[in-house]
NUMAR-423779 format. One line per 2 residues: number of its first residue (from 1); their letters; for each residue x, y, z of C-alpha. Coordinates in steps of 0.25 Angstrom, whole numbers, plus 5000, padded with zeros to 4 digits. Example, Ala and Ser with C-alpha at 12.3 -4.5 7.8 and 13.67 -1.06 7.14 Angstrom:
<rs>
1> AS> 5049/4982/5031 ~ 5055/4996/5029 $
</rs>
This chain:
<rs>
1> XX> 4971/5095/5068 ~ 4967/5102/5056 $
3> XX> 4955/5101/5046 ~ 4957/5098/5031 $
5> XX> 4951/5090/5019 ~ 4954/5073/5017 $
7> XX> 4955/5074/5002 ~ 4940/5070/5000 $
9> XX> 4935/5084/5003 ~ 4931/5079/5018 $
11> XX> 4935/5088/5030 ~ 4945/5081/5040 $
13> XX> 4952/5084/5053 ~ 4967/5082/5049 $
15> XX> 4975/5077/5059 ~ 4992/5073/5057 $
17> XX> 4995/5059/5055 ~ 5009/5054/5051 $
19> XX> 5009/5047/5038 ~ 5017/5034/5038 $
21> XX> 5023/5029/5023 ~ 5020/5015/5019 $
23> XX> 5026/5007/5009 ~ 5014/4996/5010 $
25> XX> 5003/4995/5018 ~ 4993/4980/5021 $
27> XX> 4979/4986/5024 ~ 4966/4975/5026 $
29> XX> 4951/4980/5026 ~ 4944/4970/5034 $
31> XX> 4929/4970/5036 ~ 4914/4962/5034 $
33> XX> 4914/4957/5020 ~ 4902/4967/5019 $
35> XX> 4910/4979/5023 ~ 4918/4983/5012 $
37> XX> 4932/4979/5014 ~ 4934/4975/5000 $
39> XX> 4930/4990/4994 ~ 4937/4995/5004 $
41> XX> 4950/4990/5002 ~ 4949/4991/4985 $
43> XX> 4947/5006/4987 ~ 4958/5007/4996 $
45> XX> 4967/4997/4987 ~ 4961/5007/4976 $
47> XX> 4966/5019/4982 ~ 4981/5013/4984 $
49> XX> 4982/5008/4971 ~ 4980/5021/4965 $
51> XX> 4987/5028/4976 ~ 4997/5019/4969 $
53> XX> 5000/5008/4980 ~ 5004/4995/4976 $
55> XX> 4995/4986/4981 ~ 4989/4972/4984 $
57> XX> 4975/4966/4988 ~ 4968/4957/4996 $
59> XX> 4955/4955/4995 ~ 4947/4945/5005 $
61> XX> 4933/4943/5008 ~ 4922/4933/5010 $
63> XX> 4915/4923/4998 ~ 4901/4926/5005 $
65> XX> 4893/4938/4998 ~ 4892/4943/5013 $
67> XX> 4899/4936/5023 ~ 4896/4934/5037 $
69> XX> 4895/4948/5043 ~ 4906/4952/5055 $
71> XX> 4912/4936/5053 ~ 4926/4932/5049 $
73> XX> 4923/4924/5038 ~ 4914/4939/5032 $
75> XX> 4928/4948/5035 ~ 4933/4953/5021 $
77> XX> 4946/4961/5019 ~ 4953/4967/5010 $
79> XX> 4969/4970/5010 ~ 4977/4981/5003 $
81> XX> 4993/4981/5002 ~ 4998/4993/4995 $
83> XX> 5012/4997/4995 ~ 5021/5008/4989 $
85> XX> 5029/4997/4981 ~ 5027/4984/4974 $
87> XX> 5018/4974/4983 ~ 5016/4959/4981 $
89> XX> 5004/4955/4990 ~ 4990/4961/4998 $
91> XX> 4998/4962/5011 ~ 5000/4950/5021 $
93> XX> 4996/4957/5033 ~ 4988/4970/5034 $
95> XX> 4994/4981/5039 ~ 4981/4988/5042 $
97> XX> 4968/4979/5045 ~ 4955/4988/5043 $
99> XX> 4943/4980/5051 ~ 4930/4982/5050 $
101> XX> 4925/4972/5061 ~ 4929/4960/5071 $
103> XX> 4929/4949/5060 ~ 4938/4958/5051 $
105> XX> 4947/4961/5062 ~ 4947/4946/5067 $
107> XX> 4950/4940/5054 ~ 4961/4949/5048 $
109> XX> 4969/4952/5063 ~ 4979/4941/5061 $
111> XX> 4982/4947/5048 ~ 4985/4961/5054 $
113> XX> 5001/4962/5059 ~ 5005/4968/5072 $
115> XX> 5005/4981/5072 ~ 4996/4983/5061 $
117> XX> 4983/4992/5061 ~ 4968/4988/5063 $
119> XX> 4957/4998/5060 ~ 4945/4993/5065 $
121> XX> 4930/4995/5064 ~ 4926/4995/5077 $
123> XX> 4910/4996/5077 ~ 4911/4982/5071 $
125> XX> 4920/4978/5084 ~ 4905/4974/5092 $
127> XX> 4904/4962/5101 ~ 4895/4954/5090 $
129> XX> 4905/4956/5080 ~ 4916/4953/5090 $
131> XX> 4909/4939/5093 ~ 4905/4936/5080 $
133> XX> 4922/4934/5076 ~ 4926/4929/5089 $
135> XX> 4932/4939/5095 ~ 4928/4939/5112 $
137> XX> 4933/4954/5114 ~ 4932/4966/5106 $
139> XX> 4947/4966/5098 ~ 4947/4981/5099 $
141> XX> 4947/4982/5113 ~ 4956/4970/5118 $
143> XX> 4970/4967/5114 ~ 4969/4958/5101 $
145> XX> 4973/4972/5093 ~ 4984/4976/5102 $
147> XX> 4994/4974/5090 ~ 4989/4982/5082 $
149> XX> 4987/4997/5078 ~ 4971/4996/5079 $
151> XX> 4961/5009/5074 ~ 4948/5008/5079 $
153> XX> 4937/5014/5071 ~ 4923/5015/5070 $
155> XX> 4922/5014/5055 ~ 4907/5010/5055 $
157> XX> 4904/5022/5066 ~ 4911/5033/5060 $
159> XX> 4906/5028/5045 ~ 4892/5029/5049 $
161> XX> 4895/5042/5054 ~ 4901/5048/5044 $
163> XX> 4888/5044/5036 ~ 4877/5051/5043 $
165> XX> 4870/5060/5035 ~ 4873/5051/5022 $
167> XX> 4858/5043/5024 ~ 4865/5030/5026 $
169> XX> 4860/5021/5035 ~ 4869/5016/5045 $
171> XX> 4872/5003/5038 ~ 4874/5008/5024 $
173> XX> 4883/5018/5032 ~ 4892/5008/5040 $
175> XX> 4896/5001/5026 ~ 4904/5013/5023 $
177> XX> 4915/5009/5034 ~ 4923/5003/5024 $
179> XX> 4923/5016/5017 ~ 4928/5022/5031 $
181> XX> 4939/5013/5033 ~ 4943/5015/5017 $
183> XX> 4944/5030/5020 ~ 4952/5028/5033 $
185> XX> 4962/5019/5029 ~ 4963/5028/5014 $
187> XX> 4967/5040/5025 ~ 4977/5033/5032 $
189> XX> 4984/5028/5019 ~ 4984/5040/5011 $
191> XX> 4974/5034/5001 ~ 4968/5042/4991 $
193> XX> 4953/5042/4994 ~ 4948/5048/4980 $
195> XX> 4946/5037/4973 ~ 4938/5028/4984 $
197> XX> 4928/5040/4986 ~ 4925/5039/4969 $
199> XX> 4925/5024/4970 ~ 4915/5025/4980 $
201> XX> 4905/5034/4972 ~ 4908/5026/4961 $
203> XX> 4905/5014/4967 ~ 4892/5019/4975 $
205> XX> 4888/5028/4961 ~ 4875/5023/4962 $
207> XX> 4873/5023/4977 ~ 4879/5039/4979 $
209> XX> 4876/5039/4993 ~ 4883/5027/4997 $
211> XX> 4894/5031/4989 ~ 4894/5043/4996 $
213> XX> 4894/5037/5010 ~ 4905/5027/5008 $
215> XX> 4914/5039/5004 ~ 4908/5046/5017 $
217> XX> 4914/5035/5025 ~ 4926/5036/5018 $
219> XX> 4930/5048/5020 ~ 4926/5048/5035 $
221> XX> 4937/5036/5037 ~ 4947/5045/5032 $
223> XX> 4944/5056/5040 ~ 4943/5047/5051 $
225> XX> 4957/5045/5049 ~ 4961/5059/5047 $
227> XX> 4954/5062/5059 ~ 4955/5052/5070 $
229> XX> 4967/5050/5080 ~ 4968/5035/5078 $
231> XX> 4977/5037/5065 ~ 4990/5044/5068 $
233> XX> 4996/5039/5056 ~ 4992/5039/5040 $
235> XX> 4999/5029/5030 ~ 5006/5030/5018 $
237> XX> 5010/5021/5006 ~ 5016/5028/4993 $
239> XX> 5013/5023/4980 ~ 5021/5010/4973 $
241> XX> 5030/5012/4962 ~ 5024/5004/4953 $
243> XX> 5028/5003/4937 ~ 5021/5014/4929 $
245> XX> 5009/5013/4923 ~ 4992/5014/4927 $
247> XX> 4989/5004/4936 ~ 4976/5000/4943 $
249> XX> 4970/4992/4954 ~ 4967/4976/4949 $
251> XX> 4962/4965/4956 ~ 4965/4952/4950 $
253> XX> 4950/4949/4944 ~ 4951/4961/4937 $
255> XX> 4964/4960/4930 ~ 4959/4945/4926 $
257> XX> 4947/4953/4920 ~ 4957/4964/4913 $
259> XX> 4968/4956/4908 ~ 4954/4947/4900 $
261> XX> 4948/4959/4895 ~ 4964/4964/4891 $
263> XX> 4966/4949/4884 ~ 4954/4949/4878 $
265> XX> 4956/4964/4870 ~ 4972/4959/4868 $
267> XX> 4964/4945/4861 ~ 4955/4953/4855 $
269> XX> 4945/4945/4858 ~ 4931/4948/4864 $
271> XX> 4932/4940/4879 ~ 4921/4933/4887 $
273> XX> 4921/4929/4902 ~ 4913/4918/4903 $
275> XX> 4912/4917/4920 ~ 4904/4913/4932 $
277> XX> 4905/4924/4946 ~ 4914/4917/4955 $
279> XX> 4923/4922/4966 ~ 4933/4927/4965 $
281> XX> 4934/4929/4950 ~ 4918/4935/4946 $
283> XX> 4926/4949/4946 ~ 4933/4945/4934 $
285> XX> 4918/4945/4927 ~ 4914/4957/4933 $
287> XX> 4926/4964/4928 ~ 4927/4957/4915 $
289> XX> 4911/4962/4914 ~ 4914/4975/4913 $
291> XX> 4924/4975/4900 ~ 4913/4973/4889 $
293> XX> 4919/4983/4881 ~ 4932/4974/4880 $
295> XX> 4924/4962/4873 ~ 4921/4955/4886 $
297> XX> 4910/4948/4889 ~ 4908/4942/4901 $
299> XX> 4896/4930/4904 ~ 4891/4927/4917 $
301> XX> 4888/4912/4918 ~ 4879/4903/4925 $
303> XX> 4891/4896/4929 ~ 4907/4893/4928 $
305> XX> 4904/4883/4917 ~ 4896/4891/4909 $
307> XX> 4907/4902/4911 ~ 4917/4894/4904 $
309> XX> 4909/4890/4893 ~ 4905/4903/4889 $
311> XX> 4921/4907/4889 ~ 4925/4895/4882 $
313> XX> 4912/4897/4873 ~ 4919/4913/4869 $
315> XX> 4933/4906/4868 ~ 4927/4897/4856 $
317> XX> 4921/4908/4850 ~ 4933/4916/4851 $
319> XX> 4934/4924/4862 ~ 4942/4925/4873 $
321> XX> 4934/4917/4883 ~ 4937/4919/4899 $
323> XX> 4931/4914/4911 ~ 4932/4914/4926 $
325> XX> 4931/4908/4941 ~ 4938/4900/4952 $
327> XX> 4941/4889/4956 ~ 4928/4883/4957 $
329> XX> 4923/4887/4942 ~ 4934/4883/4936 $
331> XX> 4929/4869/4942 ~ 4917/4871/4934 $
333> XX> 4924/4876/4921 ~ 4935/4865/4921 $
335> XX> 4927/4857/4910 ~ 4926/4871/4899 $
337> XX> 4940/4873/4904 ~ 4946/4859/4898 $
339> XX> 4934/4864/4887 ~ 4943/4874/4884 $
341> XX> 4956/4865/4884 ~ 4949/4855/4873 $
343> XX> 4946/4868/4864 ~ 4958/4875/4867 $
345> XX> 4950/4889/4866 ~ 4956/4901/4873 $
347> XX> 4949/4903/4889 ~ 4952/4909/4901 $
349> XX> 4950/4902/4914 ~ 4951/4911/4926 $
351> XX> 4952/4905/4939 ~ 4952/4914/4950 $
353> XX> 4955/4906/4962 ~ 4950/4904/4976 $
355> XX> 4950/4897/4985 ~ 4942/4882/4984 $
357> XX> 4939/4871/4985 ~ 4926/4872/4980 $
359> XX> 4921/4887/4982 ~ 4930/4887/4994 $
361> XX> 4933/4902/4996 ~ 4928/4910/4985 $
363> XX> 4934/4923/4989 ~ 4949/4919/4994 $
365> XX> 4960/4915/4986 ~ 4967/4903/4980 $
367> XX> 4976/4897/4970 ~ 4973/4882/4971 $
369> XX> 4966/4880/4957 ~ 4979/4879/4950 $
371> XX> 4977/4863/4948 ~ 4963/4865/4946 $
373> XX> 4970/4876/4933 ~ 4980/4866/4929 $
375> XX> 4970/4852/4930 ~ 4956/4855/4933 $
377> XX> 4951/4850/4920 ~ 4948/4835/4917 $
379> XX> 4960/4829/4908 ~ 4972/4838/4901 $
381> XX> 4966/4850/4900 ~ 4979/4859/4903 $
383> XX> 4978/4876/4900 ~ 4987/4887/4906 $
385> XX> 4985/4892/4920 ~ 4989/4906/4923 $
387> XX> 4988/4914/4936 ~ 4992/4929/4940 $
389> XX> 4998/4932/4950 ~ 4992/4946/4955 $
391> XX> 4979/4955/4954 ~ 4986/4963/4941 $
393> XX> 4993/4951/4937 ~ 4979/4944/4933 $
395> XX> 4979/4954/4921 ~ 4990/4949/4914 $
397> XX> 4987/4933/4918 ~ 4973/4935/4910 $
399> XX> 4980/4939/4898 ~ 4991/4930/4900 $
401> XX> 4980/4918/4901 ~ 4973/4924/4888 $
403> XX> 4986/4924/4879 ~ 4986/4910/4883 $
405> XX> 4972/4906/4880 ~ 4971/4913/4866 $
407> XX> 4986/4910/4863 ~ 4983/4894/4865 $
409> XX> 4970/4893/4866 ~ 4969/4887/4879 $
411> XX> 4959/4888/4892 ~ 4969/4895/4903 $
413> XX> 4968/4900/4917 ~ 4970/4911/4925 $
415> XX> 4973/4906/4940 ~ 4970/4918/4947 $
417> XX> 4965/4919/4963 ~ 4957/4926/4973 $
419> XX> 4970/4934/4977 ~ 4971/4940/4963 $
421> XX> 4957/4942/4960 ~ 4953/4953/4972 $
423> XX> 4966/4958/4974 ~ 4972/4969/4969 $
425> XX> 4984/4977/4965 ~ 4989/4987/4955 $
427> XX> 4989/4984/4941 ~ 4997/4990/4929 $
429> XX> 4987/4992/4917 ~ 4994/4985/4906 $
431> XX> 4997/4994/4893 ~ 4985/4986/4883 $
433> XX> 4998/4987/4872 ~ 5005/4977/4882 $
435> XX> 4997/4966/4882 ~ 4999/4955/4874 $
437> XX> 4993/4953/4861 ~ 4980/4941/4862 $
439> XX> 4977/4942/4848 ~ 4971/4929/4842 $
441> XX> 4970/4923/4831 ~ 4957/4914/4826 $
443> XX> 4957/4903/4817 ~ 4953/4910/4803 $
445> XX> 4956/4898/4793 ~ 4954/4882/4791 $
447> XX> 4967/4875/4798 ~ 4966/4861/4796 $
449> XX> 4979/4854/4794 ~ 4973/4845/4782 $
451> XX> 4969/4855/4773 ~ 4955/4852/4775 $
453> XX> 4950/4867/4777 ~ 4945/4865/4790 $
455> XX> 4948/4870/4804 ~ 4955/4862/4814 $
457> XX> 4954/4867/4828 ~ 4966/4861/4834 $
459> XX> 4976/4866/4824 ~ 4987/4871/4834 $
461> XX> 4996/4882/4834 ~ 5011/4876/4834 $
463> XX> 5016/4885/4846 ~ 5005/4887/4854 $
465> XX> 4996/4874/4851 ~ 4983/4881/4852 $
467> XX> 4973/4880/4842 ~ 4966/4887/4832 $
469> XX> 4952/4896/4837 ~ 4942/4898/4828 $
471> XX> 4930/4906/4831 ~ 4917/4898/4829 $
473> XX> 4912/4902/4817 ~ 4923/4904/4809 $
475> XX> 4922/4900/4793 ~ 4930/4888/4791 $
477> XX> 4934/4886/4805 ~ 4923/4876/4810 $
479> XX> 4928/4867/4820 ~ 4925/4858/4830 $
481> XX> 4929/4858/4846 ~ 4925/4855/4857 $
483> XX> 4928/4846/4871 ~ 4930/4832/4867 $
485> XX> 4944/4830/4861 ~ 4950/4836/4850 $
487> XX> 4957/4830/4837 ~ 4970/4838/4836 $
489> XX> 4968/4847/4824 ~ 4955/4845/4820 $
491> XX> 4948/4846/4832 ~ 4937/4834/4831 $
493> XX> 4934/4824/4842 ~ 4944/4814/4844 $
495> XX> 4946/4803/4855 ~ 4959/4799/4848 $
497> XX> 4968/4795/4859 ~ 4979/4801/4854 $
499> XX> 4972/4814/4851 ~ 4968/4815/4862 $
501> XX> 4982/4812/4867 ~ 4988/4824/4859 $
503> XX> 4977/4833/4861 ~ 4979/4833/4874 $
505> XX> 4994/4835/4872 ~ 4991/4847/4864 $
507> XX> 4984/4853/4875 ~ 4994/4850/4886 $
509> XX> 5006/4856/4877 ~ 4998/4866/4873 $
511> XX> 4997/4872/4886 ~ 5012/4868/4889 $
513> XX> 5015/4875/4878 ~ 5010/4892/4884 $
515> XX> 5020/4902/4884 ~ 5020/4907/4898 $
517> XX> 5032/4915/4903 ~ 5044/4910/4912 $
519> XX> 5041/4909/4926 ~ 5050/4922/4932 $
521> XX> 5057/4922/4945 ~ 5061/4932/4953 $
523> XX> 5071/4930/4959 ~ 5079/4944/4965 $
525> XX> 5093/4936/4969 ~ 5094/4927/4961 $
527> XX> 5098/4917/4973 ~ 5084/4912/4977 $
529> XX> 5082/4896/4981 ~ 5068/4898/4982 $
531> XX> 5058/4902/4971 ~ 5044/4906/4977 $
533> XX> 5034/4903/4966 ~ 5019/4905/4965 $
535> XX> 5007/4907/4955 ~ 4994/4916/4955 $
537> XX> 4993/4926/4967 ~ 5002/4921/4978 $
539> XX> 5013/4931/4968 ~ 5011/4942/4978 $
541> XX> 5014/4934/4990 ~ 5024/4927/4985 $
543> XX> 5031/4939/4980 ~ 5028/4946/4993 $
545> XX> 5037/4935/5001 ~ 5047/4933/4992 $
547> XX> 5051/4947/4995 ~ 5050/4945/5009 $
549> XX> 5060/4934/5008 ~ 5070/4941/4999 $
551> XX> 5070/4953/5009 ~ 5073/4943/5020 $
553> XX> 5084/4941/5011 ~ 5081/4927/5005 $
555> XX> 5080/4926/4991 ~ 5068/4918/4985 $
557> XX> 5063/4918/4971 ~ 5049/4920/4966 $
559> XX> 5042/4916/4954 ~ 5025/4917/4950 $
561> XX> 5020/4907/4941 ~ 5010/4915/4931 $
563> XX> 5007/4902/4922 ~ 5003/4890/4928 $
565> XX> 5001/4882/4918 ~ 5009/4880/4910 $
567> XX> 5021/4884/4920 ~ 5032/4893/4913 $
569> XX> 5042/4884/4907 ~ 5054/4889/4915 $
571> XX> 5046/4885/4930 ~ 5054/4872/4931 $
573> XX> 5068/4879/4929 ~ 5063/4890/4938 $
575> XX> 5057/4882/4948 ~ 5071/4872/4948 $
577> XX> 5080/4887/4951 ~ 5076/4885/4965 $
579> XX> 5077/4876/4978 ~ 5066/4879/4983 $
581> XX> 5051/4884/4975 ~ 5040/4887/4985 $
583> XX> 5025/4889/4979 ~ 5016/4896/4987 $
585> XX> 5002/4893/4983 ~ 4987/4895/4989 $
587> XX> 4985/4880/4987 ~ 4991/4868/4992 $
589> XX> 5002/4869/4981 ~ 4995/4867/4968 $
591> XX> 5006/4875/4959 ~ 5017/4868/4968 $
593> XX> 5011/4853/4964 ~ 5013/4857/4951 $
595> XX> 5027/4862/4951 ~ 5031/4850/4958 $
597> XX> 5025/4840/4948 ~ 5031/4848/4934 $
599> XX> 5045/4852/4940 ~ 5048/4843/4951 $
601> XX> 5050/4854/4961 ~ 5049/4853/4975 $
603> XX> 5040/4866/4977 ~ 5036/4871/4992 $
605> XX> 5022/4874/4992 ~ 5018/4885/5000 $
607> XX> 5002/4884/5002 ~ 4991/4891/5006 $
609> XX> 4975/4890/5005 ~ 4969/4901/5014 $
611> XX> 4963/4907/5003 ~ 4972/4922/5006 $
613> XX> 4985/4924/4998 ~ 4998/4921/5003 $
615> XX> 5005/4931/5012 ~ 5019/4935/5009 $
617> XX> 5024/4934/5023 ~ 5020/4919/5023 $
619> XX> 5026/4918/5010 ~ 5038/4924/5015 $
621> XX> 5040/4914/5025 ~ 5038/4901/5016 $
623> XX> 5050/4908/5008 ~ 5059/4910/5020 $
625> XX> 5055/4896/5024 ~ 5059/4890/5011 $
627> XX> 5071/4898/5008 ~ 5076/4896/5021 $
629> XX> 5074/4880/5019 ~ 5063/4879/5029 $
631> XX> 5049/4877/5021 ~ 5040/4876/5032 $
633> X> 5027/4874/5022 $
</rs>
C-alpha cells in the first residue's frame, strides 16, 4: 500500500483495485425525503453527462414538503442509467441500490435483481427504525440480503467524523452523508469530482462553511473507497458516441421553458407566462423567471384562472401569451381555453400531467389528460394537442406548439408529464439559424369584404383558415370580439342558427386542417405484423422493448405519436399495415378508444396507472406475448 493524492489535493492510502469496464450501469440513491437524494443523484447525473455518458433519469419523491421521517410513504429516490451508447429509458432495475435507512431499503429491494449491490447506511439500521417499516429483525444481520452483494457503511459515523474541528454541530454535520455516499460512489465509477466540489461552493456561496463541509464529506467518501478493503473492484463506463456537437444536461421543465423563450425570439414577440405554482410544472416559471433579458415576463397569479386571463389578455394585445399546470388547473382554466377558441388568439396551454383524480398524486407521473386535452371544454371547442416524447424532446414540442398557435391562431396544448418534467438526459444545443422562422404578420389595414373601410376580424386566410390579429389600438382596426358567437367575417354578435352552424364548422376544419408531419415507423425488417405505437413519455420504454424483442429475433414495428390532435394523416394507412397494434399507455387506454373510433381498428391496449413509467422488460413481454399470438392483457 502506497500514499499518493485523490485528484482533489487530499492525501490517501492507495491500494490495487481491478477496474471492470461497463457498457451501462442502473444506480438508485434511496434515502429520507429530507436527506438529500435528489442533489445527490443530479450531481452525480451531472458528473456523467459531462464525462459524456449517455444517460436517463428518474426522479421519485413525496408530494409533502417533509414527509414522514424514517416511513415508507417519506423514502425518496433518484435513479441514473448511463451508458457508453445510445439509451432509451432510466433503467428497469437498479444495478447498484445506495440506502440510507430501513424504509429505503424496504421499499426499493424488490427492485434490486439478484446479485445486485447494496450499500447501506448502517447507523440508521436501529431497532426504532427497524419497527417503524415492519421489519422484526435487523435485515443486515439475518438472511433477507443473502442474494446480493451488500457494503455496510457507516456513512452518518464516518461523516461526522470527518467533520470535527469544522464547528458543525453534529446534526448539521450528519446532513452531509449524502455528500459521503456522492464522493464514494463518484470513486468507484471513475467520475470526475471537480465540478460537484464547485457546484457546492457555489451553491452554499453564501453559507461558506457549509459549503465547505459538504465538500469535506465528500471527499472523505471517496477516500473511504480508496482506502477500505470492502471495495476490491472500481467501475468503468466510457463515454457514448453521440452526434457532434455542445450538448448539456435538460430536464423536461426546462426545455419546455427554453424552446418558449427560443419561439418567442424566432416570433419576435415579447412573451408572457401568465401561471399559478403547481406541481410538477411551477419549474417552468421558475426557469422562465430568469430570462427577462429575452422579453419574458413571467406573473405569478392568485390562481389558475387568473393565470389564463392574463396569457390570453397578452395574446390579444399581441404577445405571445403562455400559461401552465396539470391536470387539476387546466380544470379550472377550461372556460379561458374555449375563450381562446371563440377568439381564435394564439395561446400555449401547457399540461404537465400527473397523476389524478383530483390532486391525486402530485409528484408521480401520468398521461391520462389526453380526453380532458381533446374534450375538456363545453361544446366544440377543438385545438391541437401535442406531446413530446422525452426530457430534450420538450424543446422542440414548445416550438412546435408555437408555430401552431401563431400560424393559426389557435389555443394549443402541450401534453407533457411528470416523467419528462424531472427527468433528465443530454441535449443537443440547436444552432439558433436552424430554427424555424415564427415571424408574424399583424393586421396593418381595413379588410372588409364590402368596401366599407372597416375591419372585419374574422376575415380568413384561405390555406390556413386563421384570421386576421390586430393589436388593440391600431388606427382603422377597431374591432369587436369577445365570447358570445361570432358573425363569420364581421365579427358581431349573432344567434343565427346557421352561423352558428358554420362557425362552428370553421373552427373544426380549421384544426383538421394543421400541417403536422407523417406518422414515421420504424421498422428494421421490414417483416413486422405488429406495430408498438405510443404518445408522450412511454417513447423510451417502448423503444427499449422493441429492442429486446428484435434481438430475441422477432420483428416488431414501432411508431410515436408527436400530434394528437389532429393525428397525422397517413396514421390510418399506417395503422391498417399491421395485424396487430398494441398502445401502451399510463391510463386505461385513452389514446386507444380514440383510435378505435376514427379507424376501426382493433387496438390492444396495454395499461398501467402506478403513477412510475413503464419498464422495458414488462413492455418486452406484452410484445412477445402479442407477436407470438398470446396477448395475455
Amino acid at each position: 500500500m502506497s500514499t499518493s493524492t485523490n485528484g482533489n489535493g487530499v492525501l490517501s492510502a492507495s491500494r490495487p483495485t481491478e477496474v471492470a469496464k461497463l457498457d451501462r450501469v442502473v444506480i438508485r440513491f434511496a434515502g429520507d425525503s429530507g436527506d438529500g437524494m435528489q442533489l445527490t443523484g443530479d450531481r452525480f447525473t451531472s458528473e456523467a453527462a459531462a464525462f459524456g455518458n449517455d444517460l436517463a433519469t428518474l426522479p421519485n419523491f413525496p408530494a409533502e414538503i417533509r414527509a414522514p421521517q424514517g416511513t415508507i410513504p417519506g423514502v425518496s429516490s433518484f435513479q441514473v442509467h448511463f451508458a457508453d451508447y445510445d439509451i432509451l429509458t432510466p433503467g428497469d432495475r437498479p444495478d447498484v441500490l445506495v440506502v440510507m435507512n430501513p424504509a429505503a431499503l424496504k421499499a426499493n429491494l424488490r427492485d434490486v435483481p439478484n446479485g445486485g449491490t447494496i450499500i447501506v447506511n448502517t447507523d440508521e439500521f436501529t431497532k426504532r427504525n427497524l419497527t417503524k417499516v415492519g421489519y422484526d429483525s435487523d435485515p443486515l444481520a439475518d438472511d433477507t440480503l443473502s442474494a446480493f452483494q451488500v457494503h455496510k457503511v457507516a456513512m452518518s459515523t464516518l461523516t461526522q467524523g470527518a467533520l470535527e474541528g469544522t464547528g458543525l454541530g453534529k446534526k448539521d454535520a450528519e446532513r452531509c452523508k449524502n455528500m459521503f455516499a456522492l464522493g464514494l460512489l463518484s470513486w468507484m465509477y471513475h467520475r470526475p469530482t471537480e465540478g460537484t466540489e464547485a457546484f457546492l461552493r457555489e451553491k452554499f456561496a453564501k453559507k461558506p462553511d457549509i459549503a465547505e463541509a459538504n465538500i469535506l464529506a465528500f471527499r472523505a467518501g471517496w477516500n473511504y473507497g480508496e482506502t477500505t478493503e470492502s471495495f476490491v473492484t472500481t467501475y468503468e463506463v466510457a463515454p457514448a458516441k453521440l452526434d457532434k456537437g455542445t450538448y448539456r444536461q435538460i430536464t423536461g421543465n426546462t426545455a419546455l421553458a427554453y424552446g418558449i423563450v427560443a419561439a418567442g425570439q424566432r416570433a419576435g414577440l415579447p412573451v408572457l407566462l401568465g401561471t399559478y405554482p403547481i406541481t410538477p410544472a411551477s419549474d417552468i416559471l421558475h426557469e422562465l423567471s430568469r430570462h427577462k433579458n429575452f422579453g419574458v415576463i413571467t406573473f405569478q397569479a392568485e390562481d389558475e384562472i387568473a393565470g389564463i386571463g392574463a396569457a390570453l389578455g397578452a395574446s390579444y394585445g399581441g404577445a405571445l401569451g403562455v400559461t401552465s399546470t396539470s391536470g387539476p388547473g387546466v380544470a379550472l382554466k377550461s372556460e379561458t381555453i374555449g375563450l381562446g377558441v371563440m377568439l381564435e388568439l394564439p395561446l400555449v396551454v401547457i399540461d404537465v400531467q400527473r397523476g389524478g383524480p383530483s390532486t391525486g398524486l402530485p409528484t408521480k407521473t401520468e398521461q391520462a389528460d389526453l380526453l380532458q386535452a381533446m374534450f375538456g371544454r363545453n361544446s366544440e371547442s377543438p385545438l391541437p394537442v401535442i406531446a413530446p416524447q422525452s426530457p430534450g424532446d420538450c424543446f422542440a414540442a414548445a416550438i412546435e406548439a408555437v408555430r401552431i398557435a401563431l400560424k393559426y391562431r389557435t389555443p394549443v396544448m402541450i401534453l407533457s408529464d411528470g416523467a419528462n418534467a424531472n427527468g433528465s438526459e443530454p441535449w443537443l444545443i440547436p444552432n439558433v439559424e436552424d430554427l424555424p422562422d415564427l415571424s408574424v404578420e399583424f393586421a396593418t389595414k381595413p379588410n372588409a369584404a364590402d368596401g366599407s373601410g372597416e375591419f372585419w376580424p374574422y376575415v380568413r386566410d384561405p390555406e390556413t383558415l386563421a384570421r386576421e390579429w390586430a393589436v388593440p389600438g391600431t388606427p382603422g382596426l377597431e374591432h369587436r370580439i369577445g365570447g358570445l358567437e361570432k358573425q363569420d367575417g364581421k365579427g358581431n354578435i349573432s344567434y343565427d342558427p346557421d352561423n352558428h352552424d358554420h362557425m362552428v364548422r370553421l373552427r373544426q376544419a380549421k384544426i383538421d386542417g394543421i400541417d403536422v408531419p407523417d406518422l414515421e415507423v420504424d421498422d428494421p425488417s421490414g417483416e413486422a405484423r405488429v406495430l408498438a405505437l405510443g404518445w408522450g413519455s412511454t417513447f423510451g420504454p417502448i423503444g427499449a422493448a422493441a429492442r429486446r424483442v428484435r434481438k430475441q429475433g422477432m420483428p416488431i414495428a414501432q411508431a410515436h405519436l408527436r400530434h394528437l390532435n389532429p393525428f397525422p394523416r397517413n396514421l390510418g394507412e399506417v395503422l391498417a399495415r399491421y395485424d396487430r397494434v398494441v398502445v401502451p399507455e399510463m391510463n386505461l387506454g385513452q389514446l386507444a378508444l380514440l383510435l378505435r373510433a376514427k379507424y376501426l381498428v382493433d387496438v390492444h391496449s396495454y395499461t398501467k396507472v402506478a403513477g412510475l413509467p413503464f419498464k422495458a422488460e414488462e413492455l418486452q413481454h406484452v410484445f412477445t406475448d402479442i407477436i407470438e399470438g398470446a396477448l395475455t392483457r
